[in-house]
C-alpha positions, 0 to 999 in steps of 0.5 A: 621531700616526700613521706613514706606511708607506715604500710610501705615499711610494714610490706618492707620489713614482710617481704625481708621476713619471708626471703629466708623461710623460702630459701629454707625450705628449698633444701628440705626433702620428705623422707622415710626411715630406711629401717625400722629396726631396733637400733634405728627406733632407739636412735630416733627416741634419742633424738625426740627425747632431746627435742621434747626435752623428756627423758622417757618418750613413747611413739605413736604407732606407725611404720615408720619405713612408709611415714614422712612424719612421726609422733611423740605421746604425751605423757599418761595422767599422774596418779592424781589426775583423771584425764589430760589435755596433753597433745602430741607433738609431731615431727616431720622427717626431712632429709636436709643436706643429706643428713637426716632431719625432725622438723617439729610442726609446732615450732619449727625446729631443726634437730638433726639425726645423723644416726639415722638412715633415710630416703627420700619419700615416694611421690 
């Protein structure tokens, strides 16, 4: 009978790891808000307030009708606090299955946005 090394399970158990993050990202397209009117902007926070879990979000300034991704700002110091280490937290917005979609770079997530109008981005 013969051993199997460690490292053959080890490159095993990766190449399973990696199948699903490939067919994942297969079904994701770049996109631009359509609008950026002000019932689109107010969607939008809605949904990155729920994905930051803050009630209370600002938004980097950027024309979001040209932008693949989007930026909320931390929030400012408090009254106590002379500066801050904070950083924004990006998303990326993605068309997935038709529906509108932040992707956050830091983590990974997912947070679907079907009250948002978008297109795919330019090449």
């Amino acid at each position: 009978m013969t051993r199997r090394s460690p490292l053959a399970y080890m490159f095993a158990s990766l190449s399973l790891l990696a199948l699903p993050a490939c067919q994942t990202q297969a079904d994701m397209t770049p996109a631009m808000l359509t609008t950026d009117d002000a019932a689109s902007i107010a969607s939008l926070k809605t949904v990155l307030a729920e994905a930051v879990g803050r009630a209370n979000i600002q938004i980097a300034e950027t024309d979001l009708t040209t932008a693949t991704h989007v930026s909320v700002l931390p929030p400012p110091p408090g009254e106590f606090e002379t500066h801050s280490v904070a950083m924004p937290v990006t998303f990326d917005i993605v068309l997935e299955q038709g529906v509108c979609t932040l992707v956050r770079r830091d983590t990974g997530e997912h947070h679907a946005a079907p009250g948002l109008a978008c297109r795919p981005a330019k090449d």
